[in-house]
N, C-alpha and C positions, 0 to 999 in steps of 0.2 A: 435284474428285474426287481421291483419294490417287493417287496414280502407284504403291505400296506393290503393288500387283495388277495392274498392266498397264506394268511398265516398256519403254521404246524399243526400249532396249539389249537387251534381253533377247527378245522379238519381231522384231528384226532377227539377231540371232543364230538363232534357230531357223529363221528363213525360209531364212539364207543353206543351212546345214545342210539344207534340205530341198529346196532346189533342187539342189545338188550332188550328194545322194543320188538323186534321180531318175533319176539321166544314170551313175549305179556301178554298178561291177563286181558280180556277187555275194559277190564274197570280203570288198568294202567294205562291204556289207550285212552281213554276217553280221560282221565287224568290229565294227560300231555294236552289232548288236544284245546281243553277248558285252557290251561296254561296260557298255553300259546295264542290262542285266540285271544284273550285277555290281554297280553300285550301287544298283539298286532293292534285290536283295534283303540289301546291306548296311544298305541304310535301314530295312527291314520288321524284321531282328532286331536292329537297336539300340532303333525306337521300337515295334512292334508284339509285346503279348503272344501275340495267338493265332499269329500269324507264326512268333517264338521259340521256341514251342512247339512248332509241327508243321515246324519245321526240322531241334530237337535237335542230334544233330551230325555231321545227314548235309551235304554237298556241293552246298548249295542251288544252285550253278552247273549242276547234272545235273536239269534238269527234267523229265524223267521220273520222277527218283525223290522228289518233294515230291508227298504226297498232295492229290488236288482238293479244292477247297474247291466249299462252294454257298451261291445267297445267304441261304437261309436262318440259315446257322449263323453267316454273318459279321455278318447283321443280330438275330441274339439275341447275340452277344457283342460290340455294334458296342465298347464302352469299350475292348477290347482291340485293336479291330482297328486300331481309328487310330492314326492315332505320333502325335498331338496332343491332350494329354487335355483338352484347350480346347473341342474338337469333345464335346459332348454330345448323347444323338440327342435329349432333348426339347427341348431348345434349338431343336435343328434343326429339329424339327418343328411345334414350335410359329411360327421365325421363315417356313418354309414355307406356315402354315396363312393367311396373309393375302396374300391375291392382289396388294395393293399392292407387296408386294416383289418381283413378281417382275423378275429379270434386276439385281437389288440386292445388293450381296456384303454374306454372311454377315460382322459383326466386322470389315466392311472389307478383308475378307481370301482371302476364301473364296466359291466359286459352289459354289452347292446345286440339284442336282434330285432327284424321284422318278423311277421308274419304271412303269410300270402293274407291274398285277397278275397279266400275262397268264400268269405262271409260277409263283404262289404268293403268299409275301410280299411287297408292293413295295419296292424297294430306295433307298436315300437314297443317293445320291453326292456326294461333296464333292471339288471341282479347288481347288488354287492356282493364281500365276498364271504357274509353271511348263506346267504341262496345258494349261494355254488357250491359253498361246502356241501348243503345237503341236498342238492343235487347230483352232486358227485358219489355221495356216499349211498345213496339210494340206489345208483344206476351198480356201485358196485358190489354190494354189500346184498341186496335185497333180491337180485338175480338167480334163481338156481343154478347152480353149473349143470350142466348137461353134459361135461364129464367130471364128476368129482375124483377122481383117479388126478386127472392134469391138474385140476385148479389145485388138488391138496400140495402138488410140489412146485404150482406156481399159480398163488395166488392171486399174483399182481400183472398177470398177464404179459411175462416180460419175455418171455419166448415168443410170443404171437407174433404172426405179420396179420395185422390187421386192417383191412379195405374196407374201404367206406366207399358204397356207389352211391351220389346224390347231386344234390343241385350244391356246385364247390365254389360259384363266381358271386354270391349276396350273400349281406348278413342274415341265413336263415340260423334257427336255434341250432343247428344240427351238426354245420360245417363251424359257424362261429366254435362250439365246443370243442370239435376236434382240434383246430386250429389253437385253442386256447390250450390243450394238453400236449400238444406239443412244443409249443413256449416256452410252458412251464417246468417243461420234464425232455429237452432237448434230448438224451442221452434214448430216450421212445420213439422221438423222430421218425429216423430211419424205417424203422419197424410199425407206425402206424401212418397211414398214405392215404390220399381222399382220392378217386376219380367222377369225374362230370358224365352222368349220363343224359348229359348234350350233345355228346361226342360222337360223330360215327362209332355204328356199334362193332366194327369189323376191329376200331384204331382201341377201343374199350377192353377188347377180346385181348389183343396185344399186350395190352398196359397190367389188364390183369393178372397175363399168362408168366410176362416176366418180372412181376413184384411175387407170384405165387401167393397168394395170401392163406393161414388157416382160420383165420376168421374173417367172416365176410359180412358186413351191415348196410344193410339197403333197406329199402321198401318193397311190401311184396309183390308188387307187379314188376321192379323190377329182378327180386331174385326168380322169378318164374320165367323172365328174358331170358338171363343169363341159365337158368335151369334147362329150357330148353336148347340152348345153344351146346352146354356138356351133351345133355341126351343124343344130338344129333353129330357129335365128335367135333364140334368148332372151337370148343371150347376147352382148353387143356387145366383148368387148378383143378384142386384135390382139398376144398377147406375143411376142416375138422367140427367147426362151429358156424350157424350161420342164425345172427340176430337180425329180426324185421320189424317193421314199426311206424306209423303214421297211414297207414291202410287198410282196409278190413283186408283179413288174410281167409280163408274157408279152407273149410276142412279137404279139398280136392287141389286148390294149391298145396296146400302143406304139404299133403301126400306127396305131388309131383314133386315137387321141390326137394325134401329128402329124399328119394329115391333117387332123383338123379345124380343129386352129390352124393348119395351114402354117408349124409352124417345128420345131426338130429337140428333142428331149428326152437327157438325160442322169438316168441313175437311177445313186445311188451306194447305199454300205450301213454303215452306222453302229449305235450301241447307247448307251443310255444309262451303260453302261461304257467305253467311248471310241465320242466320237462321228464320229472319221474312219476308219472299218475301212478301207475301199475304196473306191476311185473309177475310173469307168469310163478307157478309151484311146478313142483313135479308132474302133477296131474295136467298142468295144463292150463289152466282154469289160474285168472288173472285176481289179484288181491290190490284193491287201492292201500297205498300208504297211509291210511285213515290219521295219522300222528302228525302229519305234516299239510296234511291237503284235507279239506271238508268237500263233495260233490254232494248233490241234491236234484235229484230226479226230480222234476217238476211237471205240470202239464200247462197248457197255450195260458193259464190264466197264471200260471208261476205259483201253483198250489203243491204240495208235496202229493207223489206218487205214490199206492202201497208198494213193498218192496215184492217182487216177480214182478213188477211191472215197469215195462219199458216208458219212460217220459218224453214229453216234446219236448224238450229243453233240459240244459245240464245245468247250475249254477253250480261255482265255484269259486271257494275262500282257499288263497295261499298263503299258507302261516308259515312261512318263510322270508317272504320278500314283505321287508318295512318300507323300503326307500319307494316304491310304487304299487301301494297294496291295490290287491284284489279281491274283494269282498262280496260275494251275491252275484259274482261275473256271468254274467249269461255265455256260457262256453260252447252253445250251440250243435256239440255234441247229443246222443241221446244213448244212456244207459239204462242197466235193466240192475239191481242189484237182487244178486243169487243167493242164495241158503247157503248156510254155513258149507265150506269145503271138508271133503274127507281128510286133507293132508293135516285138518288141526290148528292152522294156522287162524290167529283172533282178529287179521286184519282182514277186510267187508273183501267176498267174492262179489265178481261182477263179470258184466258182458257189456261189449261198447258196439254200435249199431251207428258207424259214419257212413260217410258220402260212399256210395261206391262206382267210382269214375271208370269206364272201361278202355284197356288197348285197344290198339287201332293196328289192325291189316292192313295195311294198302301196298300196290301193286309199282312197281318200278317198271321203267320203257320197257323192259324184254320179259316181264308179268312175272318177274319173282317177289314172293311177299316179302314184304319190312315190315315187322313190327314196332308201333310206336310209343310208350312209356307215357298213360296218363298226365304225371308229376314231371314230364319232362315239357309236354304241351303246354300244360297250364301256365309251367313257368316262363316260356318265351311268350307268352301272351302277357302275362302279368308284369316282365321285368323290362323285355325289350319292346311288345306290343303295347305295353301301356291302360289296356283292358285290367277290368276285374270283375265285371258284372257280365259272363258272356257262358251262351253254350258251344262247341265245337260237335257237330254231328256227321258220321260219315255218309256218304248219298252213295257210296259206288265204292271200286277198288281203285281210283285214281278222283275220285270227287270228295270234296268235304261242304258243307257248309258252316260257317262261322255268325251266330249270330251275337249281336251285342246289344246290352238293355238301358247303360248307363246313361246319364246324361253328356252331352254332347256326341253320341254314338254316330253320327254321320260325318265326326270331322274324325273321332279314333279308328274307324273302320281302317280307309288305308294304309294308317301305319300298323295296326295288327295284322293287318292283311300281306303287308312286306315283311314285318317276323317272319310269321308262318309260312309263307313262301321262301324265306332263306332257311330255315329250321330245312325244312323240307327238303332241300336241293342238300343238305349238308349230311343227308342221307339218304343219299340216291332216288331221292324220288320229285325231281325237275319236270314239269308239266303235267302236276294234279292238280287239278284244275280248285280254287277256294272261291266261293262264292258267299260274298258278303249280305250280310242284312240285319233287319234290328227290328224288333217291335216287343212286345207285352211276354212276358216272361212264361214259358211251359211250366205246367204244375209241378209241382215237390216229386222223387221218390217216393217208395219206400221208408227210408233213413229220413226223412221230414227236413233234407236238403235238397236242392237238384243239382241234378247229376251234371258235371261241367264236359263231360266226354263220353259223347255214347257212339258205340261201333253198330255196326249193321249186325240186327239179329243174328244172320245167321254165323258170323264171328264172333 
């Protein structure tokens, strides 16, 4: 495999840089970040049209005053937006469209994922093997261990069996990564393994019981499946560690969740536009990578928010990725940025306030419950139904309704409505009745998204 995309030198550089920034001052923080910013946005208006454009010739070091961008207008004008005119989106998306690739660099050169849909257009991202580096070195480096006993005699995490439950058949950020570490580092293989939770949950139980895994990564509605499935003895592993991420997790899952494995959870927060935002302290309590990533609490007008206050909107600059920069990205999220933390640490405490989509109960022919995985729903809507603009609401313990908002919503209807009814049957639950429809969209949440999966109150 080329070394052209993962060189040594260049991942031992970034690591050593992110170990040292850990342990900085703020003024070294905000050092790096001037740095880097500086050169991103030197790079954006030499290689990028739309970039150039919406710089003109203001003082793109003054980030407040570069208008936000969103993804939709980066992805109708993706040709401009790259500094790479190598980078084609149907290239892109055609090299994306075969599962075999995934975690396989784009041209040798390039790692590609989408993102769902859960905000409109999906978005295609493209790292070099600048980004990955510090990607990687983020995800490993900036983690607390949650046993530092183990990580001190194995840092590198080469005793783990480590499981991934998520969506393993698209190039999402998640699985592409995995897949890509194990490429890279064959001889880990064995020892780190993805499972689909698409899957009957019975054949999942299995797959996990005899890979045993002691590290487990999922999302937290799915660790709270599989949590309750040990509680109720279905479930036989024993993981040691279990990392979650891409869901609001609450202090009542957490709970559940370690208690029923008996071992300690660390929930971090990432994005298909950089995937190491934050990662927890000892305490708990989440620290954006301030060095590498800028976020900016904003409100509907895209005005900066005092800090304790949650914003309508995230903007975010990734000072990592040159080849598809991200500058004032509307990230759609909504954080709160918190007062200094007691751990010490100089990097921004914060709290992240997303979508919170709910499991689904429903009832199988002889009325036993199935529980069903938000992030598993969405995603057979999104990939195989073809949907992105939709709610899924339960009416009953065998009824759902499905509504869709997008345009042409009356020719997408039936084929999301055939997903969702094979999804369904693929877990025992064959004549729930779905009932299709479409009009003018339900208000926002809470979290200032709606919610794509709501269960019946009293679930």
């Amino acid at each position: 495999m080329s070394t052209f995309f993962d060189p040594a030198w260049q991942a031992a550089s970034v690591a050593l840089d992110v170990l040292a920034a850990a342990q900085a001052a703020p003024a070294a923080l905000a050092a790096r970040r001037r740095m880097r910013l500086h050169a991103l946005v030197e790079s954006a208006r030499r290689g990028s049209a739309l970039y150039r454009q919406r710089f003109g010739g203001l003082d793109a070091q003054a980030l407040e005053r570069i208008e936000p961008v969103g993804k939709d207008e980066l992805m109708s004008r993706f040709a401009d937006w790259v500094t790479d005119p190598v980078l084609e989106l149907d290239a892109l998306q055609a090299f994306m469209a075969d599962p075999g690739r995934i975690g396989m660099p784009f041209r040798d050169r390039w790692w590609v994922w989408e993102s769902s849909g859960s905000s409109g257009r999906p978005g295609v991202f493209v790292q070099d093997a600048a980004a990955m580096a510090v990607y990687d070195a983020l995800e490993l480096l900036r983690r607390t261990p949650l046993d530092p006993l183990r990580r001190w005699f194995d840092p590198w995490y080469q005793a783990e069996r480590s499981a991934f439950v998520g969506a393993t058949d698209g190039h999402f950020a998640s699985i592409v990564s995995l897949q890509r570490l194990r490429r890279l580092q064959p001889w880990l293989a064995p020892r780190l393994q993805a499972f689909s939770f698409l899957q009957p949950l019975a054949a999942l139980r299995a797959q996990l019981e005899a890979f045993a895994p002691t590290l487990l990564a999922t999302y937290p509605s799915a660790a709270l499946l599989l949590a309750e499935e040990r509680a109720a003895g279905r479930l036989a592993i024993a993981p040691r560690e279990i990392w979650t991420g891409g869901e609001a997790l609450s202090p009542p899952m957490r709970s559940q969740i370690e208690q029923a494995f008996g071992c300690p959870l660390a929930n971090s927060y990432g994005a298909s536009e950089f995937l190491a935002l934050a990662a927890p302290c000892r305490h708990g309590v989440l620290h954006l990578n301030s060095d590498w990533v800028i976020l900016e609490p904003v409100d509907a007008q895209d005005r900066p928010v005092p800090r304790g206050e949650s914003g309508a909107a995230t903007l975010l600059t990734n000072l990592a990725n040159h080849v598809q920069p991200l500058i004032r990205y509307r990230l759609g999220d909504r954080v709160r940025l918190l007062p200094p933390c007691d751990c010490g640490s100089a990097l921004p405490a914060l709290e992240v306030v997303g979508r919170v989509d709910d499991s689904l109960v429903l009832h199988d022919a002889g009325g036993h419950p199935v529980r069903l995985l938000p992030l598993a729903l969405t995603t057979v809507l999104e990939e195989q139904g073809g949907v992105l603009d939709f709610q899924l609401v339960q009416r009953g313990a065998r009824a759902l309704a499905l509504w869709v908002a997008e345009p042409g919503a009356t020719a997408a209807l039936p084929r999301a409505c055939t997903a969702l009814r094979a999804y369904l049957r693929t877990q025992g639950l064959a004549g729930v009745r779905v009932q299709a429809q479409h009009g003018p969209p339900p208000p926002p949440g809470r979290s200032g998204k709606r919610a794509r999966v709501l269960a019946l109150p009293s679930a």
